[in-house]
C-alpha positions as CSV (number, residue, x, y, z in Angstrom):
1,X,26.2,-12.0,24.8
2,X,24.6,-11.6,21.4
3,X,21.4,-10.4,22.5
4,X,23.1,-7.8,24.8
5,X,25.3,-6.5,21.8
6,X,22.8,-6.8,18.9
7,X,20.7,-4.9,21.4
8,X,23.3,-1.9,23.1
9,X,20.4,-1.8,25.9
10,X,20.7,-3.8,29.1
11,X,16.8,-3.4,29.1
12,X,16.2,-4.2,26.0
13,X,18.4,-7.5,26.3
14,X,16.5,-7.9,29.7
15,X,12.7,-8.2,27.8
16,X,14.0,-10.2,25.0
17,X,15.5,-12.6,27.2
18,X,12.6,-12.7,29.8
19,X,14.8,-11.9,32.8
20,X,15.1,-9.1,34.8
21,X,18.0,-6.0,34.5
22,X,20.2,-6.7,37.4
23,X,20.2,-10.5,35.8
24,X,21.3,-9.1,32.8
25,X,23.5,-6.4,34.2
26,X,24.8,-9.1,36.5
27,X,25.9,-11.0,33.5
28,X,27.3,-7.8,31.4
29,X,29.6,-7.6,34.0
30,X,30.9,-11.4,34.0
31,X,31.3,-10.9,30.2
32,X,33.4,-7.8,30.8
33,X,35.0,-9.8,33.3
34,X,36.2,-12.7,30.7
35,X,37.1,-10.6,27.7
36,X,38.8,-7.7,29.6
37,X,37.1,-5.4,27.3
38,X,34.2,-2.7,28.5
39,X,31.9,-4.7,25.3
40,X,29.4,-1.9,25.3
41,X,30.2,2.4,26.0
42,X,28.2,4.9,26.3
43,X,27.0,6.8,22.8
44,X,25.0,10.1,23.8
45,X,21.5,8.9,25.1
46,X,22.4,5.1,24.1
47,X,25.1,2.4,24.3
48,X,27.2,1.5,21.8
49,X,29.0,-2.3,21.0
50,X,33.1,-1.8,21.0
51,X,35.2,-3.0,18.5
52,X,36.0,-6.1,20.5
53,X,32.2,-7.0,20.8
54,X,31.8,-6.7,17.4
55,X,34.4,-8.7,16.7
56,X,32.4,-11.2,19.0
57,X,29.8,-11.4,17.2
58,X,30.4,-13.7,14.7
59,X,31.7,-16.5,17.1
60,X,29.0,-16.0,19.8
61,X,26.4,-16.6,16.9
62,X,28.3,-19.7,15.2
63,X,28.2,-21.0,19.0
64,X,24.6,-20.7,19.2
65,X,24.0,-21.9,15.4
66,X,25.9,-24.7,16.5
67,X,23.8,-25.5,19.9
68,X,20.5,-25.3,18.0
69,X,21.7,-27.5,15.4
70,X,22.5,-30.0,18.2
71,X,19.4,-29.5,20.6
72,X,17.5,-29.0,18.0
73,X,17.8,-32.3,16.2
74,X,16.4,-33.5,19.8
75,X,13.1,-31.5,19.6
76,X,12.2,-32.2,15.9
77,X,12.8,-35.3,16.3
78,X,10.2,-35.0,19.0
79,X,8.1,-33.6,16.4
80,X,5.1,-31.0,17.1
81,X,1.9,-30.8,18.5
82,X,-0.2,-27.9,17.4
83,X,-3.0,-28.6,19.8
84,X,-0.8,-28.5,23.0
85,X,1.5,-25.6,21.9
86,X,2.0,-21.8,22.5
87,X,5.2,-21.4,20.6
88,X,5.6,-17.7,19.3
89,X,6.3,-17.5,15.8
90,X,7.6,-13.5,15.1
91,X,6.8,-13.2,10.6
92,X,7.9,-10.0,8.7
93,X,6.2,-9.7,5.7
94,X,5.0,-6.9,3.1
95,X,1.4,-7.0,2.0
96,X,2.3,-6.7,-1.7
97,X,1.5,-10.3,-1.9
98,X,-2.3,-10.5,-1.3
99,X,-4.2,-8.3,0.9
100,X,-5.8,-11.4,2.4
101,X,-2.9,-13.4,3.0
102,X,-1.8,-12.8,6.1
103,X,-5.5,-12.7,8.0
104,X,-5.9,-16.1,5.8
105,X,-2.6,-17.5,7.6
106,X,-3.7,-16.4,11.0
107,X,-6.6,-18.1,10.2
108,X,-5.4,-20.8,9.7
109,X,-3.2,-21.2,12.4
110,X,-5.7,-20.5,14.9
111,X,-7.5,-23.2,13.7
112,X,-4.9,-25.8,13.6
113,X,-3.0,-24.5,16.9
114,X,-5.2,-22.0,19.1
115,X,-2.6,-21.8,21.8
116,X,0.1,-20.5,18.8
117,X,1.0,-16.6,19.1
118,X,1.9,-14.9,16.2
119,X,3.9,-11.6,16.1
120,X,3.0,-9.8,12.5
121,X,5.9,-6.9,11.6
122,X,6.0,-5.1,8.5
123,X,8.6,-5.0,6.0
124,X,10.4,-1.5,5.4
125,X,13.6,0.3,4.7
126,X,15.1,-0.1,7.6
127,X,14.3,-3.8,8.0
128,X,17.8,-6.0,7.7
129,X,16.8,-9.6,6.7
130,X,19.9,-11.2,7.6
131,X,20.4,-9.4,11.0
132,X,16.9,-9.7,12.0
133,X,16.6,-13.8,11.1
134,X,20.4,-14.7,12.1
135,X,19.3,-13.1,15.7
136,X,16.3,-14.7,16.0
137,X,14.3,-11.1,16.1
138,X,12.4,-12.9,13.4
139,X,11.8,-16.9,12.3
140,X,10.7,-16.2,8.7
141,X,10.5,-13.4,6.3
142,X,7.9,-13.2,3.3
143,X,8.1,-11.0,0.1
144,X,9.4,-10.4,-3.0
145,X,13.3,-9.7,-4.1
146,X,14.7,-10.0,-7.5
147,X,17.6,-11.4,-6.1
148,X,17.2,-13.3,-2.6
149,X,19.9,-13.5,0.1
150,X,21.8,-16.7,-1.4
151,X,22.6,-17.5,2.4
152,X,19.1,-17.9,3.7
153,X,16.7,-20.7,3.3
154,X,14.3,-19.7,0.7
155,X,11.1,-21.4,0.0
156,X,9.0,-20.1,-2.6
157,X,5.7,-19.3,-2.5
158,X,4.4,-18.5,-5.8
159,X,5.1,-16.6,-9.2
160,X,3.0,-13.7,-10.3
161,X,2.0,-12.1,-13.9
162,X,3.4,-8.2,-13.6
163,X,0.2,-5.7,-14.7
164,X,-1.3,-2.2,-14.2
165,X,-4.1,-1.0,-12.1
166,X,-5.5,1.9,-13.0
167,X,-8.8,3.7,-12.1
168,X,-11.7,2.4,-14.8
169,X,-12.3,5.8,-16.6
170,X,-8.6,6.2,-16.8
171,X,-7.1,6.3,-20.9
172,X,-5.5,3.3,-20.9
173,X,-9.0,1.4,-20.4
174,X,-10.4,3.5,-23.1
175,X,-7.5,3.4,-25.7
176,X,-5.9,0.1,-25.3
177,X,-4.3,0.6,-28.5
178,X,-2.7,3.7,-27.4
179,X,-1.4,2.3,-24.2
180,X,1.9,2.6,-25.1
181,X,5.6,2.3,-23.6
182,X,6.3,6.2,-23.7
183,X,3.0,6.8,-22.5
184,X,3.1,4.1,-19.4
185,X,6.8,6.0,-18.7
186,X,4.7,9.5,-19.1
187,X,2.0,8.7,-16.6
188,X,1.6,9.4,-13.3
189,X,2.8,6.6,-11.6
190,X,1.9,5.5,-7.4
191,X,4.8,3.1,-6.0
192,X,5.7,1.2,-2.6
193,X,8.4,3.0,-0.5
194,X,11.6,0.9,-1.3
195,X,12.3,-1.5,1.3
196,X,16.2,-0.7,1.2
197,X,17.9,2.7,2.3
198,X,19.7,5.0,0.1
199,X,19.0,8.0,-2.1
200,X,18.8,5.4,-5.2
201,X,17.1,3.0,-3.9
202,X,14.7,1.1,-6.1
203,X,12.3,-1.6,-5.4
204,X,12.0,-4.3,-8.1
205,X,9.5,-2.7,-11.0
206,X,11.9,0.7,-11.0
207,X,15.1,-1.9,-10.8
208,X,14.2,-3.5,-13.9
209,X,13.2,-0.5,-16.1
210,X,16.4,0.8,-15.2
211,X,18.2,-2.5,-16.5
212,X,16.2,-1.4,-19.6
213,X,17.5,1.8,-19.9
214,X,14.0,3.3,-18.4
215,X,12.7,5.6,-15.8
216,X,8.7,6.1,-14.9
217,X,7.1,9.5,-14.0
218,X,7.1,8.2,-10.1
219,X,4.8,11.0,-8.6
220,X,3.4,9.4,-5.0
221,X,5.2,6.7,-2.8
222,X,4.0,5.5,0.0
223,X,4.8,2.7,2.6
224,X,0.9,1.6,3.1
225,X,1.0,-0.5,0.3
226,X,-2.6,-1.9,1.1
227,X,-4.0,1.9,1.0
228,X,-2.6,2.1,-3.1
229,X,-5.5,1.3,-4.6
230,X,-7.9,3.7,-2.9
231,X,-5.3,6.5,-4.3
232,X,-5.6,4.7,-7.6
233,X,-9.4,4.6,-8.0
234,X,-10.0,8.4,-7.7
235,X,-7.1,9.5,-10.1
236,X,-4.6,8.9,-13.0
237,X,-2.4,7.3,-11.0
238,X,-1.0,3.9,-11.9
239,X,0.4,1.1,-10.3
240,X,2.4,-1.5,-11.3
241,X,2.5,-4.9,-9.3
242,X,1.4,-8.6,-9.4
243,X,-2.5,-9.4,-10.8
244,X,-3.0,-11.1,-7.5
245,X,-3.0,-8.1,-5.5
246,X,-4.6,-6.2,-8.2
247,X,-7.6,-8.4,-9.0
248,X,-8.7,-8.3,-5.4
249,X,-9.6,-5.0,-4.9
250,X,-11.7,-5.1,-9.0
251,X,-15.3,-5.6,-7.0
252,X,-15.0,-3.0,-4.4
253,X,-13.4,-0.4,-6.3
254,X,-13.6,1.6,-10.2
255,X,-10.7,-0.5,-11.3
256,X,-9.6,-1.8,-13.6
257,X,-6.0,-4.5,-14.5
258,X,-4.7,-3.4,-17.9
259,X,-1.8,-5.1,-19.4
260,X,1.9,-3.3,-19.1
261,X,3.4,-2.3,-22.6
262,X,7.0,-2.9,-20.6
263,X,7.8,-6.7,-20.5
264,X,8.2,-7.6,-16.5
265,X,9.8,-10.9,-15.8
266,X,7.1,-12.5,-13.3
267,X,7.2,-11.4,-9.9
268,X,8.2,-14.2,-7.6
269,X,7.4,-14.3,-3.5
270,X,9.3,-16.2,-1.2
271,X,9.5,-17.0,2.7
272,X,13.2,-16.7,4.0
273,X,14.3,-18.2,6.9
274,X,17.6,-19.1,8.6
275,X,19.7,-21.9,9.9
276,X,19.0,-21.3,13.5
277,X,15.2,-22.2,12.9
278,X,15.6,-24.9,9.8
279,X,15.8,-28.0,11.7
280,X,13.1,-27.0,14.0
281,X,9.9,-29.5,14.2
282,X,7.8,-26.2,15.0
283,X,8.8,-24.0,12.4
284,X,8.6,-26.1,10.0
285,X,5.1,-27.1,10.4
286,X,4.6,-22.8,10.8
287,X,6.7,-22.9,7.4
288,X,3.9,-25.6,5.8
289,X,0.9,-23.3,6.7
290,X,2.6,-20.1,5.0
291,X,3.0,-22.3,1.5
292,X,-0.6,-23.8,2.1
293,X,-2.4,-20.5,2.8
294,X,-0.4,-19.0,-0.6
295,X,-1.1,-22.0,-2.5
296,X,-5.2,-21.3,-1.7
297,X,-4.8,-17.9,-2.4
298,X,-3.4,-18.8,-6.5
299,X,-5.3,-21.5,-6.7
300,X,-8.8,-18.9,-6.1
């Protein structure tokens, strides 16, 4: 039932759930058959859930919280054998972290668990981190929030030091004294594509000048964060994230990390994951690599 109303698509349901359409359509029908209710109408070219199924919702995923939390006491307990598995572990994650840290993790894993599959989606504005964890679209979720969801697990990964890249000839490497507040605010500024909706959306640097009573001169977002720097090196663009990423790109490219004259709390990444996969003997050994691979990174 969840999967067929998180989905509105009988086929959709059908390859998530590995069985065929007339299984699923078979079962659509015996759900229609219990509730008395149509649970999913046509909408244009689409489905769309009723009220009734949405109302559903919430009990049909407590049900399945609950059968995890009992079935899956049984299989940690079991524990987990990298070598013999092929579990499929679906990670969201942004690549303002490092730009190495997710071919580092998959690294990793292959080497501890060839037989392991690993389905990498990318964080945007349209990504829901509670729906996508609490319906199992995704096991774990890795980035950076100012303030995480308070009803997720959260593990974190590491803290970061907030500075500038800029391209080497640009005036804040030659006038370091001059690299001011009103002039950083003044600058042409490059910035990641929020990853929330909404005309005001902000990610976190723009969130906290605005709690300062602060706005930048935000000429060029884009969502291919890991493309930034290129765009950086050949202009008076600057951008504002964590050293890590920054310092990675210093030997390949005319750049340069220059202090910012605004005070940044540190940036902090975390991996987010849910109830459904917590007691899990798999996903928490998949949860180990993630914090090992980002404790390499710092510790470089």
């Amino acid at each position: 039932m969840l999967t067929l109303i998180t989905e509105c698509s009988v086929s959709r349901a059908a390859l998530k759930l590995d069985l065929s359409q007339p299984a699923v359509s078979a079962h659509l029908r015996r759900l229609r058959d219990a509730t008395g209710d149509a649970l999913l109408v046509r909408s244009g070219n689409g489905m769309a859930a009723t009220p009734v199924a949405l109302e559903l919702l919430g009990p049909a995923r407590a049900l399945l919280e609950q059968a995890d939390r009992l079935f899956g006491r049984q299989q940690a307990s079991r524990g987990f054998e990298p070598l013999a598995s092929d579990t499929l572990f679906r990670i969201a994650a942004s690549d303002y972290l490092d730009p190495l840290f997710l071919p580092r993790l998959v690294t990793a894993v292959q080497q501890a668990a060839p037989g392991v599959r690993l389905d990498l989606l990318p964080l945007s504005a349209e990504f829901d981190v509670q729906r996508q964890l609490v319906s199992g679209e995704v096991d774990l979720v890795i980035g950076n929030w100012m303030e995480p969801p308070e009803d997720l697990h959260l593990g974190r990964l590491l803290t970061d030091e907030v500075v500038c890249l800029v391209a080497e000839n640009h005036p804040a490497v030659r006038s370091a004294r001059g690299w001011t507040v009103e002039k950083y605010l003044a600058c042409q500024h490059v910035a990641p594509t929020p990853l929330h909706t909404g005309r005001e959306a902000r990610g976190v640097i723009d969130a906290h000048l605005q709690s300062l009573g602060l706005s930048r001169n935000v000429t060029v977002r884009s969502a291919h964060f890991g493309q930034i720097p290129q765009m950086v090196a050949s202009s008076l663009l600057v951008l504002t994230t964590g050293r890590q990423f920054c310092e990675r790109y210093l030997d390949e490219l005319p750049l340069k990390v220059v202090r910012c004259p605004v005070a940044f709390p540190p940036m902090n990444y975390y991996q987010l994951w849910h109830d459904r996969t917590h007691p899990s003997a798999a996903h928490r050994w998949f949860r180990e690599r993630v914090r090992d691979v980002a404790r390499e990174l710092l510790s470089r």
